[in-house]
MIGUSE-592496 format. One record per residue (C-alpha): residue number from 1; residue in one letter; x, y, z. Coordinates in steps of 0.05 Angstrom, whole numbers. Layout:
REM residues N
num NUM&residu A&east X&north Y&up Z .
...
This chain:
REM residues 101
num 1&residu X&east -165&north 116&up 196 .
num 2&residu X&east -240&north 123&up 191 .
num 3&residu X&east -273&north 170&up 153 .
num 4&residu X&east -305&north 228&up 198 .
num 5&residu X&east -377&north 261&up 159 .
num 6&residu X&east -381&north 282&up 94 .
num 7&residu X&east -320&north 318&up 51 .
num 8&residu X&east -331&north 388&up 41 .
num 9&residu X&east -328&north 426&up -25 .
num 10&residu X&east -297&north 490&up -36 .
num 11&residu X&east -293&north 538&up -104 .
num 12&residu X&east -221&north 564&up -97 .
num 13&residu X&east -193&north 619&up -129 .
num 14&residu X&east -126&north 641&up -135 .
num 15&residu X&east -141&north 714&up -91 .
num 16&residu X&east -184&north 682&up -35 .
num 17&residu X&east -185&north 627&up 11 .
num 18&residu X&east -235&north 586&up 45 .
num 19&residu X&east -229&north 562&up 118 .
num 20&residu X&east -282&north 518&up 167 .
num 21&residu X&east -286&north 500&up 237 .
num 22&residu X&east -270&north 430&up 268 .
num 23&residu X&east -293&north 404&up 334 .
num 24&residu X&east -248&north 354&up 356 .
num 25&residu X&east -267&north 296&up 406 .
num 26&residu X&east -204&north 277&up 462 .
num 27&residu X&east -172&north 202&up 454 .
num 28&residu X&east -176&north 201&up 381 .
num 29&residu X&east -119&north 212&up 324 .
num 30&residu X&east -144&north 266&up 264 .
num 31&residu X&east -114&north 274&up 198 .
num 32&residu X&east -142&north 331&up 145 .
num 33&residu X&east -133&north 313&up 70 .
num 34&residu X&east -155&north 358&up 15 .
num 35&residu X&east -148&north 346&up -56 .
num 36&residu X&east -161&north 409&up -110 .
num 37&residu X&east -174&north 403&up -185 .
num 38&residu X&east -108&north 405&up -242 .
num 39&residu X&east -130&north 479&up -238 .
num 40&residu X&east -122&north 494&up -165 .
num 41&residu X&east -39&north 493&up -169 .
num 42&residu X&east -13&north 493&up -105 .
num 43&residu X&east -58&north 473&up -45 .
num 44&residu X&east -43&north 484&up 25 .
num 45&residu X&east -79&north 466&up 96 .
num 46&residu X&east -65&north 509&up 153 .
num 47&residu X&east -88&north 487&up 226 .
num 48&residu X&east -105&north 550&up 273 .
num 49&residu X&east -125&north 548&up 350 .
num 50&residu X&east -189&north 595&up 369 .
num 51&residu X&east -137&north 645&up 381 .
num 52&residu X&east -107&north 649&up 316 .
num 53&residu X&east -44&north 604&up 333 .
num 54&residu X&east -17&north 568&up 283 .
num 55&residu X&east -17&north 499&up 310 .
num 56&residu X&east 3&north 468&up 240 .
num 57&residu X&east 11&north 471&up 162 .
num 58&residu X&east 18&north 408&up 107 .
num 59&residu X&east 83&north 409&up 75 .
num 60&residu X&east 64&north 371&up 12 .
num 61&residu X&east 70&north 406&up -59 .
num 62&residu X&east 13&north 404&up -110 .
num 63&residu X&east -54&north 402&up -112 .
num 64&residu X&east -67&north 361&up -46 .
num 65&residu X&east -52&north 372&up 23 .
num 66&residu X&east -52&north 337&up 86 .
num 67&residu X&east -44&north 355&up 158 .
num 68&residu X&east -32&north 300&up 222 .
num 69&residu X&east 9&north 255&up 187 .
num 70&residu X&east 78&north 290&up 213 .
num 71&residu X&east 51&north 307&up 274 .
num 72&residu X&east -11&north 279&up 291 .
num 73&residu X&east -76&north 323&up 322 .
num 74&residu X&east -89&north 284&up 384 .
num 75&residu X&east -129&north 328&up 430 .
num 76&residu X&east -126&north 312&up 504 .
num 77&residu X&east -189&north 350&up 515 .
num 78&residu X&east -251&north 368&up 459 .
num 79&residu X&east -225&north 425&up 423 .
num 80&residu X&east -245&north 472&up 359 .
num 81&residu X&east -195&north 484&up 317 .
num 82&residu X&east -202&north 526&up 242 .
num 83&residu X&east -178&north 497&up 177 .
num 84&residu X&east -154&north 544&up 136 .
num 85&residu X&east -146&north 530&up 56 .
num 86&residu X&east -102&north 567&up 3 .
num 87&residu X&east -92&north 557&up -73 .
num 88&residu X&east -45&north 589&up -116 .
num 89&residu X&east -99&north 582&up -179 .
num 90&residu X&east -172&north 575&up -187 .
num 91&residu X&east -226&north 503&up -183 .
num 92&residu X&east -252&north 456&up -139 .
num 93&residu X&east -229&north 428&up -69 .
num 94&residu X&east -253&north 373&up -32 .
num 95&residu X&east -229&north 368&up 52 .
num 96&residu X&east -244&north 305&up 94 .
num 97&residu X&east -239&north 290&up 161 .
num 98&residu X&east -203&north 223&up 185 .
num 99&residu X&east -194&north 198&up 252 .
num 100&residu X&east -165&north 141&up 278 .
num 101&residu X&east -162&north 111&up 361 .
């Protein structure tokens, strides 16, 4: 997998979450991994279609997530999808973007 731009940085707390948008190219593979501070607790990624479909969640425990790695994002067309992060206590995330052909 090759690392796709720079990781993004987040301030969680444990009330509100954070989300961004992804533009994904066709004939590539994507994975999302995030990884929170001790403080953070639980971290989860959620995967949402324009329309507000859930398309996909992590099902990891802790502090990091990950998304594509049960059933990998392959878009057979571009498409924007919106990442969605939640913490069940308060510090920093970091999200990158991997993709792989």
């Amino acid at each position: 997998m090759i690392r796709q731009g720079p990781a993004r940085h987040f301030t969680m707390s444990a009330t509100e979450g954070a989300s961004f948008a992804l533009i994904l190219a066709s004939g590539l593979c994507y994975k999302v991994i995030a990884q929170g501070t001790d403080p953070v607790g639980e971290l989860d990624l959620l995967l949402y279609a324009t329309n507000g479909v859930l398309i996909q969640q992590d099902t990891t425990s802790g502090a990091g997530a990950i998304i594509g790695t049960t059933r990998p994002i392959c878009p057979e067309d571009p498409v924007e999808y919106r990442v969605e992060i939640r913490a069940s206590g308060a510090g920093e995330v970091a999200t990158q973007l991997y993709a792989s052909p």
